[in-house]
C-alpha positions as CSV (number, residue, x, y, z in Angstrom):
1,X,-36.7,-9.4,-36.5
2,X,-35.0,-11.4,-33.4
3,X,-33.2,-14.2,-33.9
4,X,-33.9,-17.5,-32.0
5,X,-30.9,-19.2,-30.0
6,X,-31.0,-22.1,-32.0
7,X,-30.6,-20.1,-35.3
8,X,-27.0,-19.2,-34.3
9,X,-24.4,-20.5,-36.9
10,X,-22.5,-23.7,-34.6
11,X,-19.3,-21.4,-35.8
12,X,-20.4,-18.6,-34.0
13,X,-21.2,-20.6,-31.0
14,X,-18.0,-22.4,-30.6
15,X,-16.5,-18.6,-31.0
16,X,-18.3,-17.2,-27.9
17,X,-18.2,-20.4,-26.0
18,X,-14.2,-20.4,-26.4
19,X,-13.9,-16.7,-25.5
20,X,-15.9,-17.3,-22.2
21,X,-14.1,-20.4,-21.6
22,X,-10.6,-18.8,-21.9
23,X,-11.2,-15.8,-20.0
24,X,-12.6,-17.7,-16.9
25,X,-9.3,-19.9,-17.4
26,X,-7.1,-16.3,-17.2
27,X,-9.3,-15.3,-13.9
28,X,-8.5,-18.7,-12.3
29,X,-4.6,-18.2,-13.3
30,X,-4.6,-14.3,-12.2
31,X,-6.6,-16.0,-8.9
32,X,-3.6,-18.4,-8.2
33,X,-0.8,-15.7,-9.1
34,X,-2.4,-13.7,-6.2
35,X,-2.3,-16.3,-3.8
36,X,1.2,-16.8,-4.4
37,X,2.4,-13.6,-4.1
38,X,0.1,-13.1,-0.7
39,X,1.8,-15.7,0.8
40,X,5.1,-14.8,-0.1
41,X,4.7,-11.2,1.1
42,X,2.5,-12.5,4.3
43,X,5.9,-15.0,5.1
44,X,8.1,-11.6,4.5
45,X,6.3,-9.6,6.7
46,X,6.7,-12.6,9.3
47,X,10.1,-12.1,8.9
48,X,10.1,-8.5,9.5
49,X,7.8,-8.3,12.2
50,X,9.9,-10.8,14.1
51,X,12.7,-8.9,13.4
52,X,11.6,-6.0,14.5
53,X,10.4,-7.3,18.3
54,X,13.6,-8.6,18.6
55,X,15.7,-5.3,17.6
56,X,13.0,-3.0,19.4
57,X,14.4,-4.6,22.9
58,X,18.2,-4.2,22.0
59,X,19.8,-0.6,23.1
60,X,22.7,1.5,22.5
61,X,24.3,3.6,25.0
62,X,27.2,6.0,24.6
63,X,29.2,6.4,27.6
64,X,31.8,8.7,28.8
65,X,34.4,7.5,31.6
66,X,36.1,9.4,34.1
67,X,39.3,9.6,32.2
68,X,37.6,10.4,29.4
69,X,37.8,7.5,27.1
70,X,34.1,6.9,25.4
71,X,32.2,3.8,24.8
72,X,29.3,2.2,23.3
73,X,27.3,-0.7,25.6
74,X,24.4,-2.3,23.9
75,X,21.8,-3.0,26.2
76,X,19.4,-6.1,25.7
77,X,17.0,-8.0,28.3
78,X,17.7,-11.3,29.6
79,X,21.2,-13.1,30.3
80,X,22.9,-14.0,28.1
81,X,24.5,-17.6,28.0
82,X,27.6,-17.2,27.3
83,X,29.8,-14.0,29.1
84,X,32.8,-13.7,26.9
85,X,35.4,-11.6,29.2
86,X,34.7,-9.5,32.2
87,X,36.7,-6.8,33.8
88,X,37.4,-4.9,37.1
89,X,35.5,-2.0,35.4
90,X,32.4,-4.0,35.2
91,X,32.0,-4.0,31.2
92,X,31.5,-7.3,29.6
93,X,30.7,-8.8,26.6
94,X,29.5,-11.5,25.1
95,X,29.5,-14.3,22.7
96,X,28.1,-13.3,19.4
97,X,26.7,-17.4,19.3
98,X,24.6,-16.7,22.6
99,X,20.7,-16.7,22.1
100,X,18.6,-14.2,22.3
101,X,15.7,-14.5,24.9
């Protein structure tokens, strides 16, 4: 015997109608949650990636002088703004405040 839609109990039709109405109100939430942490791990990787190109153009060398003191001179490109001190052996350094290129 099959039962005709309008022989279900109203009880049993609220029931299903609830159910279908709170689970599409769970995907919509899960939906937003998703969003939120995309864009939080899309601004991250910003971050990183801009991070990265900057610290991919800055070099270390290790040096060895004639009288054998050594040394470290990080290379970057560009000039910097601000040359803190200079000396007769032509190593310099600079301001920690000057901006990168």
């Amino acid at each position: 015997m099959t039962v005709a839609p309008s022989s279900l109990t109203p009880s049993l039709f609220c029931a299903e109608h609830l159910a279908a109405t709170g689970i599409t109100a769970r995907e919509g939430e899960i939906e937003r949650k998703k969003m939120e942490v995309r864009e939080k791990v899309e601004f991250q990787l910003g971050r990183a990636e801009e991070e990265t190109r900057r610290l991919a153009q800055v070099w270390e060398v290790f040096v060895s002088r004639p009288n054998g003191e050594k040394c470290s001179i990080v290379l970057c490109p560009g000039s910097p703004e601000v040359l803190k001190e200079s000396s007769a052996s032509g190593i310099g350094s600079w301001d920690l405040e000057s901006k990168w290129p």
